[in-house]
N, C-alpha and C positions, 0 to 999 in steps of 0.2 A: 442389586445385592442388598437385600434386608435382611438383619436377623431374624429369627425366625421364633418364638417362645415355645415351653414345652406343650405338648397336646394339655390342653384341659385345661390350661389356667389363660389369664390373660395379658396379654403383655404387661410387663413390667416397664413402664415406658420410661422410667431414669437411666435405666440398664440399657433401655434401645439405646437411648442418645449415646452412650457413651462407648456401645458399641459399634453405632458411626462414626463415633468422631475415630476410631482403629482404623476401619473401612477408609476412610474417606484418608487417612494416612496411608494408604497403602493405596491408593487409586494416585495420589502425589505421586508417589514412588515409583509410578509407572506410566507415566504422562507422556504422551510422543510427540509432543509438539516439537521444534528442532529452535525453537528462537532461546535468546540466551537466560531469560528471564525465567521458562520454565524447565529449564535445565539447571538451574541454581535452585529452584521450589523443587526438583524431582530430589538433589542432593540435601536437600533441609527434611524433606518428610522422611528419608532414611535415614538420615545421621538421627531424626527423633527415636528408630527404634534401637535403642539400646539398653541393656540393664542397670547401668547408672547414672540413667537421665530421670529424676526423680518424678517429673510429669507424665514420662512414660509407665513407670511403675503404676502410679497413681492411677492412672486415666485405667490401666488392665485391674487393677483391684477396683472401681469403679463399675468397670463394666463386667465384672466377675469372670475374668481373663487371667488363664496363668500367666503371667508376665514373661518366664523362659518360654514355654511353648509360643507364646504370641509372638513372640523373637523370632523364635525357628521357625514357624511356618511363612513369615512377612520376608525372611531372607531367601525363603525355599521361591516366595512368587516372585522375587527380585530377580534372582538367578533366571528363574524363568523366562520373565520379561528379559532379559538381557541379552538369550541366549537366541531366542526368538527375533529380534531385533538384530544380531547379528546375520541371524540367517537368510533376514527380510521378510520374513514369513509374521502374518498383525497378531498380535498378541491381545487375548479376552480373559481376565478373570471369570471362571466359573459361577455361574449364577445358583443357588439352592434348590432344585428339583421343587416342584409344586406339587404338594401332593392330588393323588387324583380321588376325585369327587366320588365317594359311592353312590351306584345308581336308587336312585326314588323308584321304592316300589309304590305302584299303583295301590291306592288308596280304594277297597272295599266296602261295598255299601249293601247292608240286607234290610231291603222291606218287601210289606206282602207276599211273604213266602219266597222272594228271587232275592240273589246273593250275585251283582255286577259291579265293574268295575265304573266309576264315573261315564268314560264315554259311551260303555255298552247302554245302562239307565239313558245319556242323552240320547242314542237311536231307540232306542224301547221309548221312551214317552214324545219320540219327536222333538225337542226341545235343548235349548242349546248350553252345551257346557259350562257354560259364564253363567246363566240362568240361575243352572242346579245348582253350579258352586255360592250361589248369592243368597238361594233356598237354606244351602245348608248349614249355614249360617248361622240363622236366627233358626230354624224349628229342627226337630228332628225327622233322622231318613225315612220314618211312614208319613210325614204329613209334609216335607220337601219335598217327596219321589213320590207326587202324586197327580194322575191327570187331573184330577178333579182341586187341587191346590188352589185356595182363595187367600189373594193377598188382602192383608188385613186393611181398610182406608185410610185412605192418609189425613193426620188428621192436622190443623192448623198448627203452630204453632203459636201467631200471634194470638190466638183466641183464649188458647189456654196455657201460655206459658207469661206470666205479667214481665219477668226478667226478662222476656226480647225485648231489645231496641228497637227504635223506628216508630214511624210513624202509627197511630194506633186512632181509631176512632174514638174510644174512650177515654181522650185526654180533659184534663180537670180546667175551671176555667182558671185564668192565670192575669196574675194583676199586673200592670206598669209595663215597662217595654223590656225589661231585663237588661237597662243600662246604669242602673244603679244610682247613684243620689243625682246624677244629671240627667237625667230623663227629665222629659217634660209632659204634663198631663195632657193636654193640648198643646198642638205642633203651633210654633209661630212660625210659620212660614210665608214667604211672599214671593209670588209666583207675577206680578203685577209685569215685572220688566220683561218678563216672557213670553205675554200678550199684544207687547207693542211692534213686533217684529213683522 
């Protein structure tokens, strides 16, 4: 159960939260668990909806809720739940229809004189749909949708781009060991006691 914003803009997400936290009172309110602890949470998140529980007010001006209607419809699912529950029959709040997807129209492509649709071009040139789409990318459809198509070389980066990292043959020569005033110009080192073994 999400709220749902108007077409065309984007959620206003202070407004979601707050028209969770209604939701989420009203999922309290209808809880079936049978132990005594959430039978006491079912009676606290209904006693919340009232009109002179100032939190309740608030939280519906919040979430841009009329606060009477928000009453009457959260008693309408109460009833519901209850009655349903008498009957033994499981009780499901309504989830908001998703709207359905308009289908993709296939995408048009005219060169040298032929006017097809992507897959048609991949059987006419032999070549495969991921190919073309990768063509059409970067060039236009007379010089993508082409047997004769020459990808350009590739060319290095490290050669000609000096911002890449890494390793590069043309590095500068470099003085000291790069450990800073404790570096030693010559290693003192004595390997002596390692030769007697």
């Amino acid at each position: 159960m999400r709220p749902t914003s108007p077409a065309g803009n984007g959620p206003d997400k202070e407004r979601v939260l707050w028209v969770n936290v209604v939701l989420r009172a009203i999922l309290d309110g209808t809880a079936d668990q049978t132990d005594s602890r959430t039978d006491r949470d079912r009676r606290e998140a209904r006693a919340w909806f009232r009109l002179n529980n100032p939190d309740f007010v608030e939280v519906c001006n919040l979430a841009g809720l009329d606060p009477a209607a928000t009453l009457k419809k959260a008693r309408s699912v109460f009833e519901r739940h209850d009655q349903a529950k008498a009957e033994g029959v499981p009780f499901k709040l309504a989830s908001p229809a998703k709207p359905a997807k308009a289908p993709i129209a296939p995408t048009i492509y005219s060169a040298h004189g032929l006017t097809m649709r992507l897959s048609e071009w991949s059987r006419h040139l032999d070549i495969a749909p991921g190919t073309l789409v990768g063509r059409l990318k970067n060039h236009p459809p007379e010089i993508a949708l082409s047997k004769d198509f020459k990808r350009a070389p590739r060319v290095s980066r490290l050669k000609h781009n000096p911002a890449v990292r890494g390793a590069r043959s043309n590095l500068k020569a470099f003085e000291g060991t790069g450990a800073g005033s404790a570096a030693q110009e010559t290693p003192e080192l004595d390997f002596s006691e390692m030769d007697r073994k």
